[in-house]
C-alpha positions as CSV (number, residue, x, y, z in Angstrom):
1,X,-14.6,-102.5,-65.2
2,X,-12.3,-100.5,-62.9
3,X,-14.1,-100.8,-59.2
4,X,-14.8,-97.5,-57.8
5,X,-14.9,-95.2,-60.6
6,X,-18.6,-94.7,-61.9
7,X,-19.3,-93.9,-64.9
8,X,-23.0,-92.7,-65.2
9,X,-23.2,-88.9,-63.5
10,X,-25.3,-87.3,-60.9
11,X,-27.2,-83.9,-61.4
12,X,-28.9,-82.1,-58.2
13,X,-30.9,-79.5,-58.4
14,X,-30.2,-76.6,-56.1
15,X,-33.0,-75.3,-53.7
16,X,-33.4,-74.7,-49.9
17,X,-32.3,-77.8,-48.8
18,X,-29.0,-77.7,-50.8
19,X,-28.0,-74.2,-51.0
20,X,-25.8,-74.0,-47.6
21,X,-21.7,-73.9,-48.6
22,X,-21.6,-76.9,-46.1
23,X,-24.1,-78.9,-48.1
24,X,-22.6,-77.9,-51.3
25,X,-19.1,-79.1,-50.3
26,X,-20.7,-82.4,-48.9
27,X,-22.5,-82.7,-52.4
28,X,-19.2,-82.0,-54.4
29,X,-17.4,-84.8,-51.9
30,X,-19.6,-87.6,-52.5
31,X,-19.8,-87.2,-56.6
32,X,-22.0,-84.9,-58.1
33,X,-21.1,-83.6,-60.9
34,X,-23.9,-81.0,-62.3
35,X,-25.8,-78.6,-60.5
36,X,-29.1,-77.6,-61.8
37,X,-30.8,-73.9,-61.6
38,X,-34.6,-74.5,-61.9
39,X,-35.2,-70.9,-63.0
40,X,-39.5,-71.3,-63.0
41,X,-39.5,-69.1,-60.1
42,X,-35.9,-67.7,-59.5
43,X,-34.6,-64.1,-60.1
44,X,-31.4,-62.3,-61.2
45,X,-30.3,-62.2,-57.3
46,X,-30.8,-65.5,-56.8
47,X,-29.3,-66.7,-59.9
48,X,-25.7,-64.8,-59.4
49,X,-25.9,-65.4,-55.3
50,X,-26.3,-69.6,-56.1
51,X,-24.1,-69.7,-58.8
52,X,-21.2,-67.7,-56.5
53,X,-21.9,-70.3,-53.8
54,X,-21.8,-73.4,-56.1
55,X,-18.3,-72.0,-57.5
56,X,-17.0,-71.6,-54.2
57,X,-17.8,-74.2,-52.9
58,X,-16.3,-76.4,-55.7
59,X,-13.1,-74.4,-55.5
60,X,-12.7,-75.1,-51.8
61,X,-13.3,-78.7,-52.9
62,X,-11.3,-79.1,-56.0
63,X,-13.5,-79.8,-58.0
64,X,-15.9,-77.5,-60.1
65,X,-19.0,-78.4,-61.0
66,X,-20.8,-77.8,-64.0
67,X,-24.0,-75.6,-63.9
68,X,-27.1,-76.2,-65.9
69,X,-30.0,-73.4,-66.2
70,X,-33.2,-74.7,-66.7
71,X,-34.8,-71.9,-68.4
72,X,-39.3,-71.8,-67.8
73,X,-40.4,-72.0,-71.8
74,X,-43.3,-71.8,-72.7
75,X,-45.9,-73.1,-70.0
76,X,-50.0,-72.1,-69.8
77,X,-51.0,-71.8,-66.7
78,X,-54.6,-70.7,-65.1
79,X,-54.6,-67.8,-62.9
80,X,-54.8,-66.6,-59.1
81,X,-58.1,-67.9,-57.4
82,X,-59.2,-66.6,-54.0
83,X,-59.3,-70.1,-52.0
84,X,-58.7,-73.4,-54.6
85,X,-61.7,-74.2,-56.3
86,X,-63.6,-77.8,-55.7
87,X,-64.4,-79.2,-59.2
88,X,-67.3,-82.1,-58.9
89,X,-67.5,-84.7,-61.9
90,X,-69.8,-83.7,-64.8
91,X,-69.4,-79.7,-63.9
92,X,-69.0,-77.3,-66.7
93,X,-66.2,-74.7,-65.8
94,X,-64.4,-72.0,-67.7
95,X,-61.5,-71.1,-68.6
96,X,-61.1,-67.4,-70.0
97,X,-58.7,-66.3,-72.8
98,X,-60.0,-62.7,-72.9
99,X,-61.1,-62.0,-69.4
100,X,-61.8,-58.3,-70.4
101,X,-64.8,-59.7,-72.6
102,X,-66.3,-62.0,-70.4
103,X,-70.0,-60.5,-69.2
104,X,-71.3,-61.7,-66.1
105,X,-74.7,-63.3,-67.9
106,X,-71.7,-64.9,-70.9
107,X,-71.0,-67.3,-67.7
108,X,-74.8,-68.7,-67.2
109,X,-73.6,-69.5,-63.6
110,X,-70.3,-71.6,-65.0
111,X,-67.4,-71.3,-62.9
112,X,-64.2,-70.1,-64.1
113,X,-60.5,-69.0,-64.5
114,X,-58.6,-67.1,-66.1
115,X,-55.2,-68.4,-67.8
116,X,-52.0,-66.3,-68.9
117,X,-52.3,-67.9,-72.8
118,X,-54.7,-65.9,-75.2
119,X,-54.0,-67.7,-78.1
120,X,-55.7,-70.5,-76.3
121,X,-59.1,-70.6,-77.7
122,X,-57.4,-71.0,-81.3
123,X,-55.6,-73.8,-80.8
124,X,-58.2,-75.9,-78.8
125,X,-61.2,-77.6,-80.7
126,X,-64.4,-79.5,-79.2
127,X,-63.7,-82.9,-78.0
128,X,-59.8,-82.2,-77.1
129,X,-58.8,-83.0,-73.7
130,X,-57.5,-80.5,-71.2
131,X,-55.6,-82.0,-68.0
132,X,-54.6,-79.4,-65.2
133,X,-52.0,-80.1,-62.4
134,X,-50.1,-82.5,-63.7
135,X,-52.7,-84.2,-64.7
136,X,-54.7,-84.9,-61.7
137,X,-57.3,-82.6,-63.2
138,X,-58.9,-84.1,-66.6
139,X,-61.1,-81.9,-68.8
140,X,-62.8,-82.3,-72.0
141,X,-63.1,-79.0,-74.2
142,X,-67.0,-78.7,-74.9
143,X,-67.4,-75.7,-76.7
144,X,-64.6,-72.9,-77.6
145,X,-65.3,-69.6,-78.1
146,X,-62.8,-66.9,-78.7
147,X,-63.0,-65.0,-74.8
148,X,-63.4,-68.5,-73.4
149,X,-63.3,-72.2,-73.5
150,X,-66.2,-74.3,-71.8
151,X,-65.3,-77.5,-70.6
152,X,-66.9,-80.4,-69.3
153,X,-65.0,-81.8,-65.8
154,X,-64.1,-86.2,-66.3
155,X,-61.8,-86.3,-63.6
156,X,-62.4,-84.1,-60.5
157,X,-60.2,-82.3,-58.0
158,X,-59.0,-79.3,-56.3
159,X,-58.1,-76.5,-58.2
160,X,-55.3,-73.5,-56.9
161,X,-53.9,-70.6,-58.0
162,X,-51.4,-71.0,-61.3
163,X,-52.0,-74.4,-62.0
164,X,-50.0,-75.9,-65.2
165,X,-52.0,-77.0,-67.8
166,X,-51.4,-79.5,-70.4
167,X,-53.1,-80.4,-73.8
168,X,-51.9,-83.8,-75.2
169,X,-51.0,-84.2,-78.8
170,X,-51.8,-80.3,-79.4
171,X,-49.7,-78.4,-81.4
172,X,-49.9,-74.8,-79.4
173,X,-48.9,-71.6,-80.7
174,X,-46.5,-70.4,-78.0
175,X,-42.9,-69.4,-78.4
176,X,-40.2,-71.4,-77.9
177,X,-38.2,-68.5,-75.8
178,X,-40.4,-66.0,-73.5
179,X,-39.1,-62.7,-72.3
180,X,-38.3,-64.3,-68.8
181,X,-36.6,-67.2,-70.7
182,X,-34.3,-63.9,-72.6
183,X,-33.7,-62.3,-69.5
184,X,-32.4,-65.5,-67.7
185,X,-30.1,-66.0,-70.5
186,X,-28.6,-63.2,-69.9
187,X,-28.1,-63.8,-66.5
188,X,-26.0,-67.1,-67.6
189,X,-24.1,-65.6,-70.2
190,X,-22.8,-62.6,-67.7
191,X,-22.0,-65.9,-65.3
192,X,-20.3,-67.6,-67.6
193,X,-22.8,-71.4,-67.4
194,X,-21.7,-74.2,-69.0
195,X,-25.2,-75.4,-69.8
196,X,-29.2,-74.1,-71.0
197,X,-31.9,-76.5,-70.7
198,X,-34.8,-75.4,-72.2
199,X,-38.0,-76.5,-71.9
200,X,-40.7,-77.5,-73.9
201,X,-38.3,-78.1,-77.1
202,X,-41.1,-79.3,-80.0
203,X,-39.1,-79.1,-83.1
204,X,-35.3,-78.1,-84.0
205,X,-36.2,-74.2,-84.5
206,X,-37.0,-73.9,-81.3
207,X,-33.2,-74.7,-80.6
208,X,-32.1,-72.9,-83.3
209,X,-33.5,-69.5,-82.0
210,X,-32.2,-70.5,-78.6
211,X,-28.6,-70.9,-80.3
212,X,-28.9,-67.6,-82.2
213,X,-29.9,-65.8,-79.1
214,X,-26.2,-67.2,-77.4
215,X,-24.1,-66.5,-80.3
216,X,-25.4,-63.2,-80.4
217,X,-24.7,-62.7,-77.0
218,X,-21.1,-64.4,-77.3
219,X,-21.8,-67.5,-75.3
220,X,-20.6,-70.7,-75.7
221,X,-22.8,-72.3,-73.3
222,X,-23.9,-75.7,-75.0
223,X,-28.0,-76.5,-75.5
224,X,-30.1,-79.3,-73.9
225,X,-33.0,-80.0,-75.3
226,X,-36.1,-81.1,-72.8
227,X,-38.2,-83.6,-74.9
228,X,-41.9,-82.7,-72.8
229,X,-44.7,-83.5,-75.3
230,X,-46.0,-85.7,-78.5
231,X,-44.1,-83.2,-80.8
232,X,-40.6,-83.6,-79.5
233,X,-41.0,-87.5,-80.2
234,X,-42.2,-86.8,-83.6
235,X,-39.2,-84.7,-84.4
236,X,-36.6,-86.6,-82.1
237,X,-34.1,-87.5,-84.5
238,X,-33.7,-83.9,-85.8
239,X,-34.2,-82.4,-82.1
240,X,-31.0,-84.7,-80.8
241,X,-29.4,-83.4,-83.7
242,X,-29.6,-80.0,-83.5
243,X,-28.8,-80.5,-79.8
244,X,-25.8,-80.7,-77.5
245,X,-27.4,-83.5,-75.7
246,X,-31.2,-84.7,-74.3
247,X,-33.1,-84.5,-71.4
248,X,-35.6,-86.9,-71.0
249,X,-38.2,-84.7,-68.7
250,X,-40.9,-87.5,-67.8
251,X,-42.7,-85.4,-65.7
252,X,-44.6,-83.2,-68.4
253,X,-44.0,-86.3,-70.8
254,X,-45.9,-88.7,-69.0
255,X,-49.0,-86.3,-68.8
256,X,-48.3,-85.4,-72.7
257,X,-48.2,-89.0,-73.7
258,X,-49.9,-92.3,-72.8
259,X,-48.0,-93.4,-69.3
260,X,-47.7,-96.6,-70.3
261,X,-45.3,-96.0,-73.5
262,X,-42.9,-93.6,-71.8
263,X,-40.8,-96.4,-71.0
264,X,-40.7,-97.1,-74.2
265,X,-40.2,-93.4,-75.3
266,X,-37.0,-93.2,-72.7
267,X,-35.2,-96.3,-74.1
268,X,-35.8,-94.7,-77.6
269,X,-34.4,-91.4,-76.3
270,X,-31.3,-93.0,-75.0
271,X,-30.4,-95.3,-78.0
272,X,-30.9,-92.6,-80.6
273,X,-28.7,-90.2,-78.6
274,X,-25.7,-93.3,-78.1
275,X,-26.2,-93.6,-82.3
276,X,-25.4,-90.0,-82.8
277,X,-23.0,-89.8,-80.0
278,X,-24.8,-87.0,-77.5
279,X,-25.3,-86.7,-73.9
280,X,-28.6,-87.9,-72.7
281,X,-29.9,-87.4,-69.6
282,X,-32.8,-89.5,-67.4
283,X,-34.8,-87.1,-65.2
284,X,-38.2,-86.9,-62.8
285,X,-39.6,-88.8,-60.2
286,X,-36.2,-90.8,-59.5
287,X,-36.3,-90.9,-56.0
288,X,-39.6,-89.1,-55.8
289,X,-40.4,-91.1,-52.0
290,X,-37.1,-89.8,-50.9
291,X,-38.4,-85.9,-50.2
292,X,-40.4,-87.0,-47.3
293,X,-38.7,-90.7,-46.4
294,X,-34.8,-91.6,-45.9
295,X,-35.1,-94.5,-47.9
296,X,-36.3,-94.7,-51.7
297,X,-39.0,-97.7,-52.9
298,X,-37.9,-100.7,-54.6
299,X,-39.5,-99.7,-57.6
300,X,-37.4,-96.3,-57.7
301,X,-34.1,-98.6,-56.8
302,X,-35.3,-100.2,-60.4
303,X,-36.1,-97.5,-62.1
304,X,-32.1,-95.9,-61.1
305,X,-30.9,-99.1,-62.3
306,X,-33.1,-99.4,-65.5
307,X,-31.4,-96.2,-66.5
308,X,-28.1,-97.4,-65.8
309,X,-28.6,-100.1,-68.3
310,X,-29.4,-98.2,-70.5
311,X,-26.4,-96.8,-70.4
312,X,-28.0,-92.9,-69.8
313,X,-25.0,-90.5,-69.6
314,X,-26.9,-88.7,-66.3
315,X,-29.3,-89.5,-63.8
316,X,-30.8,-86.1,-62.0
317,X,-32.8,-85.5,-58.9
318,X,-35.1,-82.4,-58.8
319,X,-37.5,-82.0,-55.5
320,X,-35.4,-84.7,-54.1
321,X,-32.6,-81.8,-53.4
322,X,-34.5,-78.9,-53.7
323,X,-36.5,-79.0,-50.9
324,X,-36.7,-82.9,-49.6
325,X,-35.3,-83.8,-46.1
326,X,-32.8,-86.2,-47.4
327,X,-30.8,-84.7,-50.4
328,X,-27.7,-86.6,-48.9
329,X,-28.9,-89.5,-48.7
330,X,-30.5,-89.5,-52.5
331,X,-27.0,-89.1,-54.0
332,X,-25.9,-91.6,-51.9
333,X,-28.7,-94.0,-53.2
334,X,-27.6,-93.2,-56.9
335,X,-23.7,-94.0,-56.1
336,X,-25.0,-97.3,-54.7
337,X,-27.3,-98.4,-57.3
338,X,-25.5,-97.2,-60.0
339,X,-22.1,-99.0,-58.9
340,X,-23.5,-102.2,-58.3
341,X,-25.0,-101.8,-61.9
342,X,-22.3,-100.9,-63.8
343,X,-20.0,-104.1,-61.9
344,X,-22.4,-106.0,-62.9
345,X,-23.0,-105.2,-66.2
346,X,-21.2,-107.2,-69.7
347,X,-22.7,-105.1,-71.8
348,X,-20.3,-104.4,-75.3
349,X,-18.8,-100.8,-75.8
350,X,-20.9,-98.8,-78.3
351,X,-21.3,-100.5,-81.8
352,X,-24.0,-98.4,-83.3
353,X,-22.3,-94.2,-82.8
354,X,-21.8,-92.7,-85.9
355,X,-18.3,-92.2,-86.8
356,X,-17.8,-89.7,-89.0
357,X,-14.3,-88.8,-89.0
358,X,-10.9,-90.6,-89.2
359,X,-10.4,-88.5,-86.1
360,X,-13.2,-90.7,-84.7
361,X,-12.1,-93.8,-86.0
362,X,-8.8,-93.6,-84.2
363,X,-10.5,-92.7,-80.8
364,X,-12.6,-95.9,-81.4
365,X,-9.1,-98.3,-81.9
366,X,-8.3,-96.5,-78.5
367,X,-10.9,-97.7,-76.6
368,X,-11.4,-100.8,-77.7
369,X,-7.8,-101.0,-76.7
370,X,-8.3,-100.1,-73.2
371,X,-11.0,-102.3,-73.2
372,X,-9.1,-105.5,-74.3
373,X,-6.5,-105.0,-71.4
374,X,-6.6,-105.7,-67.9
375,X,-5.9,-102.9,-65.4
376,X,-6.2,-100.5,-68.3
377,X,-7.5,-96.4,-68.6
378,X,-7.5,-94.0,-71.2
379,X,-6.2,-90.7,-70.8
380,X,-6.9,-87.9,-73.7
381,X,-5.8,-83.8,-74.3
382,X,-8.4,-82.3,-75.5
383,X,-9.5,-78.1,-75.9
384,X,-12.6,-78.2,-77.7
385,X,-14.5,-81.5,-75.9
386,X,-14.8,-83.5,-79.0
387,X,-12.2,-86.2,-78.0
388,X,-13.8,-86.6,-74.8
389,X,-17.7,-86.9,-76.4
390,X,-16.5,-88.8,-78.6
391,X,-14.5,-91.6,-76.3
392,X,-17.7,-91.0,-74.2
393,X,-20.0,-92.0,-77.0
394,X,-18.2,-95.3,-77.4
395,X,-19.2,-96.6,-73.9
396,X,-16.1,-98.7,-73.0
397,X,-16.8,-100.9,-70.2
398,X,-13.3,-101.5,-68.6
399,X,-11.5,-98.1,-68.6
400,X,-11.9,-94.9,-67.4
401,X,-11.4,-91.9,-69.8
402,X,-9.1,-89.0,-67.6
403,X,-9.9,-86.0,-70.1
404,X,-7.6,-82.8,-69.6
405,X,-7.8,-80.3,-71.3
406,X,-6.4,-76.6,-70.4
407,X,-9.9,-74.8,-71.2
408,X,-12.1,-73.9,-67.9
409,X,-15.3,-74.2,-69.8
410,X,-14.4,-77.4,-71.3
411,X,-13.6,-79.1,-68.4
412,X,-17.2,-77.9,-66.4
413,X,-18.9,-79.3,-69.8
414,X,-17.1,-82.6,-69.5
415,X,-18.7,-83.5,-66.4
416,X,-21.6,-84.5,-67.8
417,X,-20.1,-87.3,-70.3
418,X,-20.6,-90.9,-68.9
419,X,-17.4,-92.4,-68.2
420,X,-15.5,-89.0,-68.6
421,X,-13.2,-87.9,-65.1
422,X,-12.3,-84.5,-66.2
423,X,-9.3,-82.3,-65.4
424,X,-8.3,-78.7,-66.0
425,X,-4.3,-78.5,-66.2
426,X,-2.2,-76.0,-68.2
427,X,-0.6,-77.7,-70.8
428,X,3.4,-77.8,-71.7
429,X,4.7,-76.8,-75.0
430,X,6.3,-80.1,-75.3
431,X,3.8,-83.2,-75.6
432,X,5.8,-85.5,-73.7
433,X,5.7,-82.5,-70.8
434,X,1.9,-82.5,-71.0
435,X,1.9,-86.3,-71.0
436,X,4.2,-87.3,-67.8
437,X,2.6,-84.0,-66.0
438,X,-1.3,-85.5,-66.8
439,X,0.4,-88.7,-65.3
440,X,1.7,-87.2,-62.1
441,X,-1.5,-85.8,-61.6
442,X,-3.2,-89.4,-61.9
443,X,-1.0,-91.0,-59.6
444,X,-0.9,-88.2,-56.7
445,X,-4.7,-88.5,-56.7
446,X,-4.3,-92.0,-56.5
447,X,-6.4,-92.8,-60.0
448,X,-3.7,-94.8,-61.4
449,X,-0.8,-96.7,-59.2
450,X,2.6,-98.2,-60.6
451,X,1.4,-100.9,-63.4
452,X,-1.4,-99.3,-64.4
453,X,-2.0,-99.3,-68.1
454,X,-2.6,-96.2,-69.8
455,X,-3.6,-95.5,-73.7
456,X,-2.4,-92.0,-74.1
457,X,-4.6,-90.7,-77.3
458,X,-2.1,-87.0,-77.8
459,X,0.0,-85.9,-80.8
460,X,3.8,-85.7,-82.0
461,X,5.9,-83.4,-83.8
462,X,6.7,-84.8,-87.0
463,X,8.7,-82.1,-88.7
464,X,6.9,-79.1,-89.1
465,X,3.8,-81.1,-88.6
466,X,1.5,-82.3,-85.6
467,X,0.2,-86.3,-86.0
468,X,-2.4,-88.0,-83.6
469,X,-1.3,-91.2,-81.6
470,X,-2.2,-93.0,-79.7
471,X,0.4,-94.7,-77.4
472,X,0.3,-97.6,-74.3
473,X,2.2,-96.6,-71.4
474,X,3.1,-98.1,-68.4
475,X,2.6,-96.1,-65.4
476,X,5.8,-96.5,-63.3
């Protein structure tokens, strides 16, 4: 493996602590590569305000990052309370669908709330459980009624105001893209994003609707789909599928599921998204200790690394650099941990993508070129992405793939491909131009010195007809 260059990529998410133009340009310096909008409680303003700082900041630094809006989805959530509510164990309490039809001698002195979900009460049945605040709150559903739905308290605690509430291995009702969800789109496609995440994906439709909804508006921002509940795993082949890559959110998961099979879960995630050759990435709880301490547990150093291994295209930190005290210091625990992983690692390049093409076939022969010699990188043209996902797919161990390519939008959407340094450069009319240019550029950033091998996947003129080669060069 070439020392230095790491392979697996970091995603921040932007908040309070991270949205200065200094911290953005010390962010950009030490390696991320994706920048995160959590849009649950953002607006327009703040939308076009971060992204504009992001932008410049990555111009002043040479490097643009790519930008990923996390759209809400669907969520149900209970309502606004006065002061949080004390539950005790073994307490009935109320949860109203239809507050409207709720009379005062209907609640037989049962506490209550309301929640922003009235189709509730029809997708609910006696005996389900009902967990609030990420699950620190368990309920079982005693009796449903169509204004309300009684439940009996297991697992006690203090309830505030708009407090998520989950309902494991329950199909609900909701749609897969709210109004909010619509409006925020909007908001990226005037911007320009390179990426939506949305939330709360169940089954391919809800992607597909998502996708119509961008080509209607023109975009061609690609789609992330955040596996969250029971459903997504029952559908996970098709959801990668109809995907432009995976994000494995184990925060809402590992409420949704039994906790002790989401590691099992995540490893299934990442393997069927190296088989069909998509961008996966590991989220939640990576450096959870490190919004309050300046160094992470031993347990989370595992974790990074367990992802690593795995061989997970992205690993992302959320409150960590939204609002932790150390959102410097958490990227500089992934670069650690994930370089002394990936030196360490013998794992083989990527035997089990699917290979559809002869196209892809030819980018395989490449890499495992690269990967046979010594000192060795690949550098590929590409306008569209799919040489770089492709290359990226293939996982080779030893080499570095340099992707440039002349399109903005595909060089922001590269930077989330393991193994994938990106680079935007006009390209010549003449191949061999756009070769010995992509060179120059290698070597005056110091990526490649004299010696260096390079397998150069580009096309020839043959006649009045373009080929694809692939050629081993030198770098003088």
């Amino acid at each position: 493996m070439n020392s230095g260059f790491r392979h697996t990529k970091i995603v921040f998410t932007i908040g309070p602590a991270t949205s200065s133009p200094e911290m953005l340009e010390l962010l950009i310096g030490m390696g991320a590569n994706v920048c995160r909008l959590n849009m649950a409680h953002a607006s327009p303003e703040w939308t076009r305000t971060t992204v504009a700082a992001v932008r410049e900041a990555g111009r002043k630094c040479g490097r643009e990052l790519a930008i990923m809006m996390d759209i809400k989805g669907p969520e149900i959530r209970t309502g606004d309370v006065e002061e949080p509510i004390e539950l005790k164990q073994g307490e009935m309490f109320d949860f109203y669908v239809l507050p409207d039809r709720i009379r005062e001698e209907d609640k037989q002195g049962v506490r209550g709330v309301t929640v922003n979900y009235p189709g509730l009460a029809a997708d609910v049945r006696e005996g389900n459980t009902l967990l609030v605040d990420s699950g620190l709150i368990r309920m079982r559903v005693h009796q449903v009624r169509p204004e309300r739905i009684r439940c009996e308290v297991r697992i006690a605690g203090k309830m505030g105001s708009r407090r998520h509430i989950n309902l494991p291995g329950i199909k609900v009702n909701l749609p897969c893209l709210t109004q909010k969800d619509k409006a925020d789109v909007d908001v990226a496609v005037e911007l320009g994003l390179e990426f939506i995440a949305l939330s709360f994906v169940r089954e391919p439709d809800d992607l597909d609707v998502l996708r119509r909804y961008l080509t209607s508006k023109g975009s061609e921002a690609r789609i992330i789909a955040k596996i969250e509940d029971q459903s997504a795993i029952t559908n996970l082949d098709d959801i990668i599928t109809a995907s432009d890559g995976l994000m494995v959110a184990r925060g809402d998961l590992g409420i949704e599921i039994p906790y002790e099979t989401l590691p099992l879960v995540q490893r299934r995630a990442v393997k069927t998204c190296l088989r069909m050759g998509k961008p996966v990435i590991i989220a939640t709880h990576m450096l959870e200790s490190m919004i309050t301490q300046p160094m992470p547990t031993r347990a989370e150093i595992s974790d990074v690394s367990n992802a690593v291994l795995e061989q997970a295209d992205c690993v992302m930190l959320s409150g960590e650099t939204t609002v932790g005290k150390y959102p410097l210091e958490c990227v500089d625990v992934l670069n650690r941990v994930i370089t002394a992983m990936e030196q360490q690692t013998t794992q083989p390049y990527n035997t089990e993508v699917r290979l559809k093409t002869p196209k892809a076939l030819l980018l395989r022969s490449a890499a495992l070129l690269a990967d046979e010699i010594e000192n060795a990188a690949i550098l590929a043209f590409t306008r569209s992405g799919y040489i770089a996902q492709v290359l990226s797919s293939l996982r080779p161990r030893r080499s570095p793939i340099y992707a440039f390519t002349d399109v903005p939008r595909v060089y922001k959407q590269s930077q989330i491909l393991w193994g994938v340094l990106p680079f935007h450069m006009e390209f010549n009319d003449d191949p061999e131009q756009t070769i010995q240019n992509a060179i120059n550029v290698l070597r005056d950033n110091n990526h490649v010195r004299p010696g260096t091998r390079l397998v150069v996947i580009s096309y020839t003129i043959a006649g009045d007809r373009v080929v694809d080669t692939i050629q081993l060069r030198a770098v003088e």
